[in-house]
C-alpha positions as CSV (number, residue, x, y, z in Angstrom):
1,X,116.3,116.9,93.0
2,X,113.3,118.4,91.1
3,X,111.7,114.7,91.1
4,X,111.8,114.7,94.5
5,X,110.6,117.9,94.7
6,X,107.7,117.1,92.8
7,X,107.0,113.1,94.5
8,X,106.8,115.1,97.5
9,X,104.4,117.7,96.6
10,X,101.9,115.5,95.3
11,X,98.5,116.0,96.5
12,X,95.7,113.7,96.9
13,X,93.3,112.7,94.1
14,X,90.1,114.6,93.6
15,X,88.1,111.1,94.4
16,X,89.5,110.9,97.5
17,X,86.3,110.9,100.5
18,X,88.5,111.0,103.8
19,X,91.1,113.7,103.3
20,X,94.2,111.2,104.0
21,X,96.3,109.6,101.9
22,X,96.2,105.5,101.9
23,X,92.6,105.9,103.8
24,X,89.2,104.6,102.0
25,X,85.9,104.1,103.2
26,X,84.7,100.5,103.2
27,X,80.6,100.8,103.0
28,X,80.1,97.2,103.2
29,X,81.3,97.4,106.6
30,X,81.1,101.0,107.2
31,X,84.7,101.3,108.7
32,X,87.4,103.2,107.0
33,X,90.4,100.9,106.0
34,X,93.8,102.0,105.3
35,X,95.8,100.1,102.6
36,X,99.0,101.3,101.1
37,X,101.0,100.1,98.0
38,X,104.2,98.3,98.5
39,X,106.6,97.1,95.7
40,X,103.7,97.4,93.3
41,X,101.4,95.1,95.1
42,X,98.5,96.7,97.9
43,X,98.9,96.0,101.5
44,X,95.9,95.9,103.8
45,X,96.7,97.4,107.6
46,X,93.1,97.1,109.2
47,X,90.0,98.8,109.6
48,X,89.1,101.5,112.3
49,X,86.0,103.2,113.3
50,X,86.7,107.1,112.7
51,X,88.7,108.4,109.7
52,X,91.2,110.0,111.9
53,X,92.1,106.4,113.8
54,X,93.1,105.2,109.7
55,X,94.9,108.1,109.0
56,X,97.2,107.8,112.2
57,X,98.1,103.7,111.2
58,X,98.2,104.9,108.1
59,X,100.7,107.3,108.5
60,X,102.8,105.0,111.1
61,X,102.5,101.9,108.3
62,X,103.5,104.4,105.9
63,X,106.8,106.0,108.1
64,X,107.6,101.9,108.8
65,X,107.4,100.6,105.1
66,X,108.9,103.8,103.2
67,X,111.5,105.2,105.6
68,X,112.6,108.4,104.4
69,X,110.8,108.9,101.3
70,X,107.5,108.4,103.4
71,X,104.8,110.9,101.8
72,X,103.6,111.9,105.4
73,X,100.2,114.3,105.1
């Protein structure tokens, strides 16, 4: 139970720019893309216009792939 505890109260990484988990800036484009790892490999969901439109697929791709154990911010 204490991992689960702790997988769960993981916070994001100091480098991270938007504030939500699985959500990165792309400054080629300037969109903010979401991309989430799966099984050890990365999968891409898209790119939106404002940070807050990433974190919401994010958090929906993230409920859809993980189930349960979903880390939802």
């Amino acid at each position: 139970m204490n991992y689960l505890k702790t997988l769960f109260s993981l916070k994001n990484s100091k480098k991270n720019t938007s504030g939500y988990r699985c959500v990165f800036k792309d400054k080629v484009r300037g969109k903010w893309r979401v991309q989430i790892k799966v099984n050890g490999e990365y999968l891409f969901t898209g790119r939106y216009d404002t940070k807050e439109e990433a974190a919401k697929a994010a958090k929906e791709a993230r409920e859809k792939l993980h189930g349960q154990f979903a880390r939802i911010q």
